[in-house]
N, C-alpha and C positions, 0 to 999 in steps of 0.2 A: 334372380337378378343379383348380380355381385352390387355389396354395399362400396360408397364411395368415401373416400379420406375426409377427412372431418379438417377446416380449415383454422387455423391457430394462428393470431396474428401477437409480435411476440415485440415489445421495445425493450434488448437487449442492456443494461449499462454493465461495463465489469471493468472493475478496479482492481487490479491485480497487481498490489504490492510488492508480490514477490518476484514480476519481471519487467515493471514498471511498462505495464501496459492499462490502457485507462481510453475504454470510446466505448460507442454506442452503436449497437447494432440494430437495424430493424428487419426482423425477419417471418417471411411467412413461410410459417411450417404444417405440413402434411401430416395429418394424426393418422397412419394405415388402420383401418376396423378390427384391427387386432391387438395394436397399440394400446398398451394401459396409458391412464392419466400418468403412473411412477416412470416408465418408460421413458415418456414423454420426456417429463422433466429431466428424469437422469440424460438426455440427448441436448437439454439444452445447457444444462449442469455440464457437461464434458467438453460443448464448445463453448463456455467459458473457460474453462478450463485452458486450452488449447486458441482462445483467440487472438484473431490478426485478420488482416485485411483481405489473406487471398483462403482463408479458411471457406469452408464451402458443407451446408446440410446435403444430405444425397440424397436419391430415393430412398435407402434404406429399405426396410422393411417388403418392399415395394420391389424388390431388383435384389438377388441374388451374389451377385457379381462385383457389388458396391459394398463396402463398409457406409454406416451411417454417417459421416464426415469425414471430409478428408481435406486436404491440401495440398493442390497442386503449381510445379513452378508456371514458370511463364513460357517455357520450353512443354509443359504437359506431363511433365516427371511428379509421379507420385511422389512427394515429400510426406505426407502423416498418412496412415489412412487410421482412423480409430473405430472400434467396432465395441459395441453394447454386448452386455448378457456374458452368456456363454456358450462362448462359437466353441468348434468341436477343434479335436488337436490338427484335424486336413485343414480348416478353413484358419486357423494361426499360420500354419507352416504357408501355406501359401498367400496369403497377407503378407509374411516375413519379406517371400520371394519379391512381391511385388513392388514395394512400397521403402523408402528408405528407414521408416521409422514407425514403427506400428506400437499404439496404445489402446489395452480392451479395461476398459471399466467393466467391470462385474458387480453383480451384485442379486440379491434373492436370500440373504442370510446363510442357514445352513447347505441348501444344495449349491452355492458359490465356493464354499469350501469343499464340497465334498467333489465339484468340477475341478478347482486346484491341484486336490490333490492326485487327483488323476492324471491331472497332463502336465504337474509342474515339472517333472523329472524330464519330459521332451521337449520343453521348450527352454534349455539350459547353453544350449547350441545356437539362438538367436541371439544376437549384441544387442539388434535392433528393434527387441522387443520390451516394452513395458506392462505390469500387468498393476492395476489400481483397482481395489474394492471401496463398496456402498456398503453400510450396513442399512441392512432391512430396515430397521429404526428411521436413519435416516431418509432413506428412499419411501417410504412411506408417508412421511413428514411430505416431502417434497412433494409427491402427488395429491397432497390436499389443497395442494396450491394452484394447481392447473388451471387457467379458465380460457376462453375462446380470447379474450382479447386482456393481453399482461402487460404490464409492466414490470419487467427482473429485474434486481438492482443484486448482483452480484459482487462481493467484496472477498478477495483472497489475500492473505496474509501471514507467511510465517506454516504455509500450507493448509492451516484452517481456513473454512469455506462458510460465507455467513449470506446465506441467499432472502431476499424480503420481494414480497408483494406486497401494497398496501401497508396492512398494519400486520399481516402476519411475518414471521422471520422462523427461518428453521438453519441450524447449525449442521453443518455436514463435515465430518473428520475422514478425509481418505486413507485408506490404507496403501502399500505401497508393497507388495506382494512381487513386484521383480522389478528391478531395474533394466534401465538399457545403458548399454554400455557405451554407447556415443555421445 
């Protein structure tokens, strides 16, 4: 019998300095039975990141076909699609196609770099691509924060990332491994 998504109910706050964007999200997110707790976070860590109003969690995990978040217009035009981990160099390239604007957070430490290094040379030919690393470090931190029912209080500043539950807080430094050119 397939196991069922584990439910995560999520009160979002993010203060984001750096685009003077400042609300509260309440969200209930789908933990897939394969999802790590780091995952996790790093999913809600990137739509902070990336928030606004018509921002949107996916299936993810769940759905093949879907980036884990994405943003679309009011017309239904992929505007972001952002996708976790490390998709392969087919699932970049056609993300690119799709999407006006594609951001993959990466992260896993060593095998992140050792995925870069492999597809950075083909993916030089997208404008519309961003590529941002986790360190391990961090992304670990952040999964010990997980629990079934949160409160995030996310603050960005100056690009530095300072996420808190409770009394715990873990500092997250993104890296910034390609820009997009738009």
């Amino acid at each position: 019998m397939a196991q069922k998504s584990t439910i995560y109910k999520v009160e979002l706050s993010v203060s984001d300095m750096d685009r003077h964007y400042y609300a509260t999200h309440k969200l209930t997110v789908a933990k897939h039975p394969s999802e790590t707790d780091e995952r996790l976070m790093v999913r809600l860590l990137a739509f902070a990141l990336n928030a606004n109003e018509q921002l949107e969690l996916t299936k993810g995990l769940s759905a093949d076909d879907e980036p884990d978040i994405w943003q679309k217009s009011l017309s239904d035009e992929l505007e972001l699609w952002v996708a976790l981990g490390l998709p392969s160099e087919k699932v970049v390239r056609q993300s690119c196609g799709k999407a006006s604007k594609v951001i993959v957070y990466s992260y896993g430490g060593r095998t992140a770099e050792v995925w870069w290094e492999k597809i950075k040379n083909s993916t030089t030919r997208f404008d519309n691509l961003q590529v941002i690393n986790f360190s391990e470090k961090d992304t670990n931190n952040l999964g010990l924060l997980a629990s079934r029912s949160m409160k995030l209080q996310i603050n960005i500043q100056d690009g530095e990332v300072m996420v808190s539950v409770d009394d715990s807080i873990v500092y997250v430094t993104p890296v910034k491994w390609k820009s997009s050119n738009l």
